[in-house]
C-alpha positions in Angstrom: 52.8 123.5 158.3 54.8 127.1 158.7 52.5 129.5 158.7 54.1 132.6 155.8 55.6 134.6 158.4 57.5 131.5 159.9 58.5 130.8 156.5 59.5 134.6 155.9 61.7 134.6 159.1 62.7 131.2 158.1 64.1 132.4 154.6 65.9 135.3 156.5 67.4 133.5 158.5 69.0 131.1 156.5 70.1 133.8 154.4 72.0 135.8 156.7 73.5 133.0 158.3 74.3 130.7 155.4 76.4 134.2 153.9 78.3 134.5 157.5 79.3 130.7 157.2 80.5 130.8 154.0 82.7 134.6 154.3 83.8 132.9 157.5 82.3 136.1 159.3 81.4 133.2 161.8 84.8 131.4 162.9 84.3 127.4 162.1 83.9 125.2 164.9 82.1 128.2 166.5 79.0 127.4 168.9 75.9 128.7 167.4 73.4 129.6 170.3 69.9 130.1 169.5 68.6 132.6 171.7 71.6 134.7 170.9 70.6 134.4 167.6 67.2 135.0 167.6 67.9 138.4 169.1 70.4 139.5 166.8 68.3 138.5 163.2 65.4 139.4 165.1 63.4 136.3 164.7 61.7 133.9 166.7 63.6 130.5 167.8 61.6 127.8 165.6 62.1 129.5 162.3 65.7 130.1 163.2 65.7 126.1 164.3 64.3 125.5 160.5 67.1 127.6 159.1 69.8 125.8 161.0 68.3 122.4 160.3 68.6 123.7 156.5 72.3 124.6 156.8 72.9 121.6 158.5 71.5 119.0 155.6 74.2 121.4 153.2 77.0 120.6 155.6 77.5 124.0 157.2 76.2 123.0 160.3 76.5 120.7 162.9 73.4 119.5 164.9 75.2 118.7 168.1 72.8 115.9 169.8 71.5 117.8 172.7 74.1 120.2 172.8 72.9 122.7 169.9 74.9 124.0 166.5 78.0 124.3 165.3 79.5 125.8 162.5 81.0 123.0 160.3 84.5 122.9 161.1 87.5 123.3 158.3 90.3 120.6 157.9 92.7 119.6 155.1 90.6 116.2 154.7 87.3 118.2 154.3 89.5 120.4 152.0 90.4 117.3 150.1 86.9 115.7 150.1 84.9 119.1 149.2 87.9 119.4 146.0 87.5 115.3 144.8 83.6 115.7 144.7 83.4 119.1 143.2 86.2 117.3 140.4 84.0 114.4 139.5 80.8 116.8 139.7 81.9 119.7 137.7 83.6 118.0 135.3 80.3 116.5 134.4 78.1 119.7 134.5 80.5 121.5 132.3 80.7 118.8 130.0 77.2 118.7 129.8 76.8 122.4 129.4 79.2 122.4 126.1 77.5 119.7 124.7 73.7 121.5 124.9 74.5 125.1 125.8 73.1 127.3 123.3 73.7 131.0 122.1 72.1 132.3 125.2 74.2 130.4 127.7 76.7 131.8 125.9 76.3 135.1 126.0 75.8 134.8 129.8 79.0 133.4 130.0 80.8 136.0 128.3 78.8 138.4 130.3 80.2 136.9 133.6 83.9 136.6 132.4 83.5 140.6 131.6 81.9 141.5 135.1 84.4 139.2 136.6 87.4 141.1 134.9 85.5 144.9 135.1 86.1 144.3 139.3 89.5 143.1 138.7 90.4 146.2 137.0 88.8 148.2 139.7 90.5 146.3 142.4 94.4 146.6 140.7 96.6 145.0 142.6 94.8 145.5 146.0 94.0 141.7 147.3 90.5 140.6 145.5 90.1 137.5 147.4 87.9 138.9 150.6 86.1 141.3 148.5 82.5 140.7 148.2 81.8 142.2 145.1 84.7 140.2 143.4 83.5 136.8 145.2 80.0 137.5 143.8 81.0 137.7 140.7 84.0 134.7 140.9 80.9 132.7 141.9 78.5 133.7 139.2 81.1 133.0 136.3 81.9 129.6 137.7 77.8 128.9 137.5 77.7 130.2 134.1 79.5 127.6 132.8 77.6 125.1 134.2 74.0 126.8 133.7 73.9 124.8 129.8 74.0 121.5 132.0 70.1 120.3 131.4 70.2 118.5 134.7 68.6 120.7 137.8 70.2 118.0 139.8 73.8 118.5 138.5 73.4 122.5 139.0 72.5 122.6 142.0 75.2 120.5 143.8 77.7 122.4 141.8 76.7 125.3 143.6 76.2 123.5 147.5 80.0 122.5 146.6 81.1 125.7 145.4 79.9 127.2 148.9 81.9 124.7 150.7 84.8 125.0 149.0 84.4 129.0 148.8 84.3 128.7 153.0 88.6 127.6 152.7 89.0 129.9 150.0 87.9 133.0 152.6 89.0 131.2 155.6 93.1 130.8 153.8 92.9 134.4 152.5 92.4 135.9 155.6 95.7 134.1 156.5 97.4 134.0 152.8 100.1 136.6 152.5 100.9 136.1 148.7 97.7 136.8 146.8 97.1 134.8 143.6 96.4 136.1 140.5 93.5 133.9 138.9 92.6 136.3 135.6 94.8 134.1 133.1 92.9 131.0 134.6 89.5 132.2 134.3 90.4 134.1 130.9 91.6 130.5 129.4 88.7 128.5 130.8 85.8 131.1 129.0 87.4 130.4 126.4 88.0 126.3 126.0 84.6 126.7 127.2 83.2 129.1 124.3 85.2 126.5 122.0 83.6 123.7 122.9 87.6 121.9 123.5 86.1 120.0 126.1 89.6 117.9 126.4 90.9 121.5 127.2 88.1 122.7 129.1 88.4 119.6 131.5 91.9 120.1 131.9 91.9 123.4 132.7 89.1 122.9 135.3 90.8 119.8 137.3 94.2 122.4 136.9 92.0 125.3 138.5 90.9 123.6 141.1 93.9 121.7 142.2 95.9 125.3 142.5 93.2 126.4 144.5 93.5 123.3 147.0 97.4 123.4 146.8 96.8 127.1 148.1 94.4 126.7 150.6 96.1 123.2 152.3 99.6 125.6 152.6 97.9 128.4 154.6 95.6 126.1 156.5 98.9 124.1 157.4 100.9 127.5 157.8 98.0 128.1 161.1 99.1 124.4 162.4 95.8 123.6 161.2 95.8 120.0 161.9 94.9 117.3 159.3 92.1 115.3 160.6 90.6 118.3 163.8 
């Protein structure tokens, strides 16, 4: 058993490294060395082994078999996998969440879609999509509509997927020229949501997310990112 400071360094280094990963401050594919590691998060090599065996059951890692870590790499038929299960997952969570969210999950839903627009506003038309406090709060709307859903379960692989899929969203928009506007999509999702159209609601979500994968396959493909590497 960990003893609470193993733990401790444990839980710090997941952190750092599991927020590198997914803003693509580490490249994918890229080796992840241990003792280089340990020096730089300052922590000792088995709680840093703990925090990549972590990352490596979400599917950020790679546990090469005597070889070490890698990060995960990206590739249109991970794109395509991470967008099919988030589809059939989602779509059930949010679902779930109209049918028993109450006044509460509500209101935190309303108080997402605001924070999410108050940084849009700030940002104007300067590109949103690699800004941290925008992505922060793009991520806690989307969980806001799913925090009704009763199942623990259903929550949290909503937000394993949403990681994954938020890795191609950073890794295209380092490469993306055009910048896409979401504001009208999120705006019209809060509120099919906040209606309880579920018919709407659904359709909206499967629209959202195909855009998203429609953008991110074209700039992956753009960097002769091939299909299957």
């Amino acid at each position: 058993m960990p003893t609470p400071d193993a733990a401790t360094q444990t839980d710090r280094a997941y952190q750092a490294l599991h927020a590198a990963i997914v803003r693509c401050d580490v490249a994918p594919g890229a080796r992840l060395r241990v003792e280089e590691l340990s020096r730089h998060l300052g922590v000792s090599s088995s709680p840093l082994r703990e925090a990549l065996a972590r990352l490596t059951g979400r599917g950020l890692v790679l546990a090469l078999e005597n070889r070490g870590f890698r990060v995960a790499p990206l590739t249109l038929a991970g794109l395509a996998d991470v967008t099919r299960v988030r589809l059939i997952v989602e779509r059930e969570a949010l679902r779930e969440a109209m049918v028993h969210g109450d006044d509460a999950w509500e209101a935190s839903v309303v108080a997402a879609g605001h924070a999410l627009a108050l940084a849009e506003q700030r940002l104007g038309a300067q590109p949103r999509a690699l800004d941290d406090d925008w992505s922060q709060r793009h991520r806690a709307f989307h969980l806001s509509l799913y925090a009704g859903a009763r199942s623990p379960t259903l929550q949290a692989l909503v937000g394993d997927l949403f990681d994954a899929a938020e890795r191609y969203r950073r890794f295209s928009a380092q490469h993306r020229k055009a910048p896409r506007a979401k504001r009208s999509e999120h705006q019209a999702l809060q509120s099919a949501v906040l209606t309880r159209d579920a018919e709407r609601a659904l359709g909206l979500l499967a629209a959202h997310m195909a855009s998203t994968e429609r953008n991110v396959a074209a700039a992956l493909l753009a960097m002769g990112l091939d299909r299957t590497q």
